[in-house]
N, C-alpha and C positions, 0 to 999 in steps of 0.2 A: 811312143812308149820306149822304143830304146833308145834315143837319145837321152830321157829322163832318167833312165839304168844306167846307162853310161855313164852321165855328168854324178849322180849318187856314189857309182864304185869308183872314179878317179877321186872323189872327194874324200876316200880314209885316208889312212896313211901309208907313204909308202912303206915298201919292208915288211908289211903284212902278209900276210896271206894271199896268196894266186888265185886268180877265179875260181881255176878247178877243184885248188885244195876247198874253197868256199862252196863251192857248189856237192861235191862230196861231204865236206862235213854238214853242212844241212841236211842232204837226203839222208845220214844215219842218223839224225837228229829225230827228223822227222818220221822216216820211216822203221829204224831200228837196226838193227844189225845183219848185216850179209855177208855174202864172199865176195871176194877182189874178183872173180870172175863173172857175179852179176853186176857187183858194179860200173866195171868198163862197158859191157852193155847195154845196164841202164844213163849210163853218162855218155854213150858213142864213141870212146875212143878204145885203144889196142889194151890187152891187158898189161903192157909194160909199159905203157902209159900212165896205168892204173897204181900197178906197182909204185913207179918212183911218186906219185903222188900221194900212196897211205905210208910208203916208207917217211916220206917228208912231216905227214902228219903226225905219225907215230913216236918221230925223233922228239917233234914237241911236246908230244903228252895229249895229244890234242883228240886223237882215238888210240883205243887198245884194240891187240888179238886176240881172241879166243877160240876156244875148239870149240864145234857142235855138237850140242849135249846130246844130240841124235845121231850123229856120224862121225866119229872123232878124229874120222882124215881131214874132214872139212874144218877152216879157218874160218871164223866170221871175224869181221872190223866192225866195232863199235863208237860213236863217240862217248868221252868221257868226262865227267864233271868239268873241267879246262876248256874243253871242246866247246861243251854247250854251254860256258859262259863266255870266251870268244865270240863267239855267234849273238848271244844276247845284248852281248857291247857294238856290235856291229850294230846291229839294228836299234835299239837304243841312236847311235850316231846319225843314222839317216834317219831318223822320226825328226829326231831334232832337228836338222839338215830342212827337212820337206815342212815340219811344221815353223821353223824360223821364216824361211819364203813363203810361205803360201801366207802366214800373218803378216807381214811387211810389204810385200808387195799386190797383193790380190785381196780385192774388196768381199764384203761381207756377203755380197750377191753372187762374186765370180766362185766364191767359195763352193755356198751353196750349188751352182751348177755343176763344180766336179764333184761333189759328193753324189750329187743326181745321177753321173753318168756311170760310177762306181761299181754300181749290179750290175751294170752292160758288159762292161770290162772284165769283170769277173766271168761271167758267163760265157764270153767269147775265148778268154782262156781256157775254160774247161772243156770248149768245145776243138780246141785245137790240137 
């Protein structure tokens, strides 16, 4: 499986987006907006790690900051329209990516079998 992740994200382009900035803007994507200090956290690295990575995003437009409508010392980082169509283009690209090889090279049966094993995979992530 990570060889598959790997050869996928060496396949955009370069000059893009860094893993981490990729992996940050998904989980605001996904999850919604936080602070730079659960983020490093929830990502495992230092908070000035974190920092140079939403400053990075941020220069692009890619998420914004705001205050917490509940605590207005607190910062949250949100993605932003930009953001989460970067991401949609990303992915868009490796659909295409997985589904030009899986059609070209893998037959109608080999198909069928990884589609089979697809709830495993899944489940095995969610148990990890």
């Amino acid at each position: 499986m990570g060889r598959i992740a790997r050869r996928v994200r060496q396949a955009h382009a370069t000059g893009e987006l860094t893993l981490s900035e990729v992996s940050v803007l998904a989980r605001l994507d996904r999850d919604g907006a936080d602070s730079p200090g659960a983020l490093a956290e929830l990502e495992r690295v230092r908070p000035q790690a974190m920092a140079s990575t939403l400053a990075a995003l941020e220069e692009r437009g890619l998420v914004a900051r705001r205050q917490d409508a509940r605590d207005g010392r607190r910062v949250l980082m949100e993605a932003t329209a930009a953001g989460r169509g970067v991401l949609a283009d990303r992915r868009s690209e490796s659909v295409r990516l997985l589904t030009g090889v899986l059609e070209e090279e893998f037959t109608a049966s080999e198909r069928r079998r990884l589609l089979a094993v697809l709830p495993l995979l899944d489940r095995l992530a969610e148990r990890l």
